[in-house]
N, CA, C and O atoms as a GROMACS GRO file, in nm:
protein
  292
    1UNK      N    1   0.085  -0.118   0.000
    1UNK     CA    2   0.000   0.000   0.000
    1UNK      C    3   0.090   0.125   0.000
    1UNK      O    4   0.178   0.121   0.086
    2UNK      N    5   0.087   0.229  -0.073
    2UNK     CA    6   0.130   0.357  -0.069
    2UNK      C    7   0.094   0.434   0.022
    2UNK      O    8  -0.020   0.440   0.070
    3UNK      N    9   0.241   0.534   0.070
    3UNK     CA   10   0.200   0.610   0.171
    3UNK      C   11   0.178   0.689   0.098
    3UNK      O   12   0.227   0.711  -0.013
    4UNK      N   13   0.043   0.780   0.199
    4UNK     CA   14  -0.020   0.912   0.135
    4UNK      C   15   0.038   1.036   0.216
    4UNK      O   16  -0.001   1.062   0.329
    5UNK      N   17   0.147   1.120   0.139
    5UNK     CA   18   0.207   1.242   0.190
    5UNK      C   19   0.122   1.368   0.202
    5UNK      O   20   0.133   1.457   0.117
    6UNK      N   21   0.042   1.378   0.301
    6UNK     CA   22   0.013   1.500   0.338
    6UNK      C   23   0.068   1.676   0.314
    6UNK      O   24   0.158   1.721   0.385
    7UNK      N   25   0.011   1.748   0.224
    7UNK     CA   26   0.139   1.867   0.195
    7UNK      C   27   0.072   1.980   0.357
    7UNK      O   28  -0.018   1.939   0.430
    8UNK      N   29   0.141   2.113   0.379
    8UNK     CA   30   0.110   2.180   0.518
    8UNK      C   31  -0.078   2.231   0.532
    8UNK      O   32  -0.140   2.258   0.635
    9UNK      N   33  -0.116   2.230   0.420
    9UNK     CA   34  -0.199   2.311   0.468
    9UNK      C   35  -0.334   2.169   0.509
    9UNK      O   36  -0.422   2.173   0.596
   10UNK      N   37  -0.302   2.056   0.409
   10UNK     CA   38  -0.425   1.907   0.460
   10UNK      C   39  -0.387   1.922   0.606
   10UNK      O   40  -0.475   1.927   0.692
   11UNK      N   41  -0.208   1.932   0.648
   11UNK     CA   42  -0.218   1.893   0.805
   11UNK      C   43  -0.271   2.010   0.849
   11UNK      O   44  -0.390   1.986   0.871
   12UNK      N   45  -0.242   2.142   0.876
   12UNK     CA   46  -0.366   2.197   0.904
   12UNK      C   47  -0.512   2.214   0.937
   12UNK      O   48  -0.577   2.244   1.037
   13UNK      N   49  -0.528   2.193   0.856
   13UNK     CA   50  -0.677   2.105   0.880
   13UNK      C   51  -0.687   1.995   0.924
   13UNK      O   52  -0.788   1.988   0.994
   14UNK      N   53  -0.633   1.902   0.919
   14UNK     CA   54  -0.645   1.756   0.989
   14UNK      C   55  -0.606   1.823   1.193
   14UNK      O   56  -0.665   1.778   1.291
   15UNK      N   57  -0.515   1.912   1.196
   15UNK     CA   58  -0.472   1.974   1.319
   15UNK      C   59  -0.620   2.021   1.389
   15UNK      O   60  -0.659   1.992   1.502
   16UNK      N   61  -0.706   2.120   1.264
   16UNK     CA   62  -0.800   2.178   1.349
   16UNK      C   63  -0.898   2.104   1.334
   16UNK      O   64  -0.990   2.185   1.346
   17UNK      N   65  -0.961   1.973   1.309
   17UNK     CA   66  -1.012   1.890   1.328
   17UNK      C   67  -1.092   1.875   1.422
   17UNK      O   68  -1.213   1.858   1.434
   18UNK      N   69  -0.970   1.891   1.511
   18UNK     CA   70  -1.000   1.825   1.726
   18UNK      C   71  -1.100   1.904   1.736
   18UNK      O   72  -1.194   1.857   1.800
   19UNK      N   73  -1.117   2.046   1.681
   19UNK     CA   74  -1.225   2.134   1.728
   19UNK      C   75  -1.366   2.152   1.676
   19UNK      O   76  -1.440   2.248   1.694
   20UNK      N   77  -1.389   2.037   1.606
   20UNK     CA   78  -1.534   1.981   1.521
   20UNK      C   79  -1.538   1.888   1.593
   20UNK      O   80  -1.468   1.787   1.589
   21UNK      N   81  -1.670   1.931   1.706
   21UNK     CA   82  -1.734   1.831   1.772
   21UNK      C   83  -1.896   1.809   1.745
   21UNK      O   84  -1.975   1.741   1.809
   22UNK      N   85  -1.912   1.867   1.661
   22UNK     CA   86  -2.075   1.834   1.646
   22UNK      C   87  -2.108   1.866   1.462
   22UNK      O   88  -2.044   1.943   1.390
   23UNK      N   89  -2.202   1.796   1.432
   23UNK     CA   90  -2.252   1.817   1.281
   23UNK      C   91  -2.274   1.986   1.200
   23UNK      O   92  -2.254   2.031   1.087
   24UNK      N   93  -2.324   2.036   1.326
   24UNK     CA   94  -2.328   2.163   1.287
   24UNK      C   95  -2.223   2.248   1.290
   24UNK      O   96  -2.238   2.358   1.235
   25UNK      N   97  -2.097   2.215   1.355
   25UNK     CA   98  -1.952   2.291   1.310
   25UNK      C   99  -1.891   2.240   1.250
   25UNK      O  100  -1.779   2.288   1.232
   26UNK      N  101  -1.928   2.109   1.182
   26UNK     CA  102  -1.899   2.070   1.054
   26UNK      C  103  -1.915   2.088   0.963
   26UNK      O  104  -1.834   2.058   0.875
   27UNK      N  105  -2.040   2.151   0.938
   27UNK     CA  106  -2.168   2.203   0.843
   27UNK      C  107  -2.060   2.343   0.863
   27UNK      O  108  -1.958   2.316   0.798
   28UNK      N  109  -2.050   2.443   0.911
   28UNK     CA  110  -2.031   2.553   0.931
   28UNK      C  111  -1.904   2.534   0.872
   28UNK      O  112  -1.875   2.625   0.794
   29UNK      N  113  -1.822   2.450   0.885
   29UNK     CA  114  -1.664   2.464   0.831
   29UNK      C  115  -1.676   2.455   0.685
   29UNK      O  116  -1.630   2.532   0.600
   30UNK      N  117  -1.743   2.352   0.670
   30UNK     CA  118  -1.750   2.342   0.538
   30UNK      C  119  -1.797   2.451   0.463
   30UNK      O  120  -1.768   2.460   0.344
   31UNK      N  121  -1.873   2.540   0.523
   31UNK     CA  122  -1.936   2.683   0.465
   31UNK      C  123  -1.832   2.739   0.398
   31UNK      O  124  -1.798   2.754   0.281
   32UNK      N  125  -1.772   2.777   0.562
   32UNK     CA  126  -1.642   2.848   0.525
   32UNK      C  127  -1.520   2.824   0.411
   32UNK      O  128  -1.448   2.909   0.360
   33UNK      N  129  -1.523   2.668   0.388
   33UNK     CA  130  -1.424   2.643   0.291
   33UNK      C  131  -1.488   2.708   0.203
   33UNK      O  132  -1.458   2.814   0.148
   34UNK      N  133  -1.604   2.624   0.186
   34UNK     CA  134  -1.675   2.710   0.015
   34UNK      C  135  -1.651   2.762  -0.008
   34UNK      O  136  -1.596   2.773  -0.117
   35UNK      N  137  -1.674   2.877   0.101
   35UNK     CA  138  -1.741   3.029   0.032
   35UNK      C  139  -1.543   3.088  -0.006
   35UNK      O  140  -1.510   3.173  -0.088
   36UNK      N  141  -1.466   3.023   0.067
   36UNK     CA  142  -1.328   3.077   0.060
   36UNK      C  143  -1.289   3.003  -0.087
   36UNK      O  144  -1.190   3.046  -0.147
   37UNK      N  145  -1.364   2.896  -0.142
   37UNK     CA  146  -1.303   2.862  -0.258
   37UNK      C  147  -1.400   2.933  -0.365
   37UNK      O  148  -1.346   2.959  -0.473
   38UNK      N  149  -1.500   2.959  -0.354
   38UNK     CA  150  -1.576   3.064  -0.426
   38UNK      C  151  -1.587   3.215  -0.455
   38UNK      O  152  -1.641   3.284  -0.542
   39UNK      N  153  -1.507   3.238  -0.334
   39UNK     CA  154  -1.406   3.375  -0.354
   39UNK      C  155  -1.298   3.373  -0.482
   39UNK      O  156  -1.288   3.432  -0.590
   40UNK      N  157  -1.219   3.266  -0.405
   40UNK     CA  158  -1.140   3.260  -0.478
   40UNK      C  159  -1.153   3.260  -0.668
   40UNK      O  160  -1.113   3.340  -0.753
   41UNK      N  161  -1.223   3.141  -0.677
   41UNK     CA  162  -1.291   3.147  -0.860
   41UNK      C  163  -1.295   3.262  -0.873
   41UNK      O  164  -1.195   3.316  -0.920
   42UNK      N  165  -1.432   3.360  -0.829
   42UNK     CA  166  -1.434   3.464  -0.830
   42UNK      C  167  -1.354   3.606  -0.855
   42UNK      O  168  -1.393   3.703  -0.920
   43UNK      N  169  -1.248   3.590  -0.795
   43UNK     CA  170  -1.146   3.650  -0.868
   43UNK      C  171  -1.079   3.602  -0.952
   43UNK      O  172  -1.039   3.668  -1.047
   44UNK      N  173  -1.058   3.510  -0.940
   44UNK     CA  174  -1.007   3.486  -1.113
   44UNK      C  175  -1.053   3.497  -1.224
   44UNK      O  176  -0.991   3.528  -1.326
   45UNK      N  177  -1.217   3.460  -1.208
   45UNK     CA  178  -1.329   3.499  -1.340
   45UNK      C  179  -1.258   3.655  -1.387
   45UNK      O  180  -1.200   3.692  -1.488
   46UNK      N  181  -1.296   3.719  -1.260
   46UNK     CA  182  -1.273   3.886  -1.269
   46UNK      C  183  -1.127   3.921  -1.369
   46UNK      O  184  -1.106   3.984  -1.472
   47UNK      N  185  -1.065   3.860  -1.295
   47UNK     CA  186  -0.913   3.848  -1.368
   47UNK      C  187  -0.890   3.855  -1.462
   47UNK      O  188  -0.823   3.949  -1.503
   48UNK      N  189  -0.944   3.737  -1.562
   48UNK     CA  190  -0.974   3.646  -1.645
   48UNK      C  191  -1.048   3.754  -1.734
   48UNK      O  192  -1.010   3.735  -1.850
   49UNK      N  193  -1.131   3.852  -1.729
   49UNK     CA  194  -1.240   3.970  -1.762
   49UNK      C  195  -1.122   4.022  -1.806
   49UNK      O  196  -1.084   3.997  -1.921
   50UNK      N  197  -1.047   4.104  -1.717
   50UNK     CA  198  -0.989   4.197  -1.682
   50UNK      C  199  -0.873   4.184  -1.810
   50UNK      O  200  -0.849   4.275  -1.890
   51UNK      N  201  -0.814   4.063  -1.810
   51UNK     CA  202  -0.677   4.043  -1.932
   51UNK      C  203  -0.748   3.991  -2.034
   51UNK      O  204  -0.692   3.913  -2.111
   52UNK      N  205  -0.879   4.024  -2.053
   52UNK     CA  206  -0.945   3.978  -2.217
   52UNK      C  207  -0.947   3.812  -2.232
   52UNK      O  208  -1.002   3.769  -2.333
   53UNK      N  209  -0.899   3.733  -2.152
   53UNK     CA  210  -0.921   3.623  -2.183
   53UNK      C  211  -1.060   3.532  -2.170
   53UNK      O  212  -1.074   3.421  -2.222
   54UNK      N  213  -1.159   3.601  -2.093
   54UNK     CA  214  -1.266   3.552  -2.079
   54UNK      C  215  -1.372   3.670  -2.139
   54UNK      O  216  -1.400   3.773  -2.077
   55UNK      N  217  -1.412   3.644  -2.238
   55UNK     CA  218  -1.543   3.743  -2.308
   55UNK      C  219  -1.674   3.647  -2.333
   55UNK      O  220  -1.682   3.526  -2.355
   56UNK      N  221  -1.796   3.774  -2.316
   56UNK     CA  222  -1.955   3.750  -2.397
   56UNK      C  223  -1.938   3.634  -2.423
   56UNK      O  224  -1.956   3.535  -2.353
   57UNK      N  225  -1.887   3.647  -2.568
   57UNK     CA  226  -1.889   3.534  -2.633
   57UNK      C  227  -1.815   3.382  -2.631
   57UNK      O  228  -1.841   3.283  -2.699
   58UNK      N  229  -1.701   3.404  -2.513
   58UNK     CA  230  -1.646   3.254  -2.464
   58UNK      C  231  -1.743   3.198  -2.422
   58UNK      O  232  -1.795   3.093  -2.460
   59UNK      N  233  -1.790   3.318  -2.279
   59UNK     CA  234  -1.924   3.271  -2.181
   59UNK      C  235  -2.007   3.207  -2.227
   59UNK      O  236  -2.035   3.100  -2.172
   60UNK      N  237  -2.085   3.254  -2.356
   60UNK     CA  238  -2.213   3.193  -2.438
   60UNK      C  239  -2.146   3.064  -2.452
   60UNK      O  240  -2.224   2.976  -2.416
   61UNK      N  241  -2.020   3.011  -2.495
   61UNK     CA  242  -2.016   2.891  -2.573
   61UNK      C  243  -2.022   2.806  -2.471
   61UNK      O  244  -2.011   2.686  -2.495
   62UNK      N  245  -2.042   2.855  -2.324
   62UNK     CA  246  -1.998   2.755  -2.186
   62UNK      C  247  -2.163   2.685  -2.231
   62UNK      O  248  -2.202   2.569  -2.237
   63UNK      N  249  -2.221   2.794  -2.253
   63UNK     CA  250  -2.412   2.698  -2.219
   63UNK      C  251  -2.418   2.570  -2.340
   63UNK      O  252  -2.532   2.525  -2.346
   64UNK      N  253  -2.316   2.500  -2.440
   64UNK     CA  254  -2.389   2.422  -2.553
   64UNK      C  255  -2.238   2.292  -2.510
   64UNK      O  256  -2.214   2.190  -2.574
   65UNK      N  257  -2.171   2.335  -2.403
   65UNK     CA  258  -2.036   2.269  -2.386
   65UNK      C  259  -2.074   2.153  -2.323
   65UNK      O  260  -2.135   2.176  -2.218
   66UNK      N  261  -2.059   2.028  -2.352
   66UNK     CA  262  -2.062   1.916  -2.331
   66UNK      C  263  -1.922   1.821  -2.343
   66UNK      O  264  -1.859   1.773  -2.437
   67UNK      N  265  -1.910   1.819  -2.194
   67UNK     CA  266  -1.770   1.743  -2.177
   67UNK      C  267  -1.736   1.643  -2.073
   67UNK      O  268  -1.706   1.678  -1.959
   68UNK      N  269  -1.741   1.506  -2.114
   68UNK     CA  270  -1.766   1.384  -2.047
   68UNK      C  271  -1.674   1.334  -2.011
   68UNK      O  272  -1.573   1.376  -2.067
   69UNK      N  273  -1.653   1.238  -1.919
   69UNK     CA  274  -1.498   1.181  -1.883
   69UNK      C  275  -1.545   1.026  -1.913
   69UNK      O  276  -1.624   0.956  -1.848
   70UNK      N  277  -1.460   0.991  -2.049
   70UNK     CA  278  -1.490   0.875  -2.056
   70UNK      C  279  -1.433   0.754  -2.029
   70UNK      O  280  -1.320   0.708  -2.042
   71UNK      N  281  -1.524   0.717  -1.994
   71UNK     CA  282  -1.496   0.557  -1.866
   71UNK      C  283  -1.468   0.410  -1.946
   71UNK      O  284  -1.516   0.383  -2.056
   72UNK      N  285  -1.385   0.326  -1.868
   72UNK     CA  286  -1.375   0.208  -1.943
   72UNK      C  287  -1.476   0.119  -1.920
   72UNK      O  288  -1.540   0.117  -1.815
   73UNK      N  289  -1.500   0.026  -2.036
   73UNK     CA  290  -1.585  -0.067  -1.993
   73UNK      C  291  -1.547  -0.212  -1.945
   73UNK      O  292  -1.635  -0.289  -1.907
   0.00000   0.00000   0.00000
């Protein structure tokens, strides 16, 4: 079996762990990741605006984009 190397910030979190004692500050952490990884996108969309690489018309082509990960049988 392979060992699985942890990089600083998983132990981090695995550290603050101890302090999720109930479903609902679990629920609540997980908020917090979200919304901190939805920030994050968020500026990059903006970014992304900002150096012309994301326009109108990329955006439109996101709604007809169909992209599957295909599986073995």
């Amino acid at each position: 079996m392979a060992a699985t190397v942890f990089n600083q910030a998983q132990l981090e979190l695995l550290d603050m762990m101890q302090w999720v004692k109930s479903p609902e500050a679990l629920a609540e952490l997980k908020q917090v990741i979200s919304d901190f990884f939805a920030k994050k996108g968020q500026e990059e969309l903006d970014a992304m605006w900002e150096r012309g690489e994301m326009t109108e018309e990329k955006l439109k082509s996101f709604e007809t984009l169909h992209e599957r990960t295909p599986y073995r049988r």
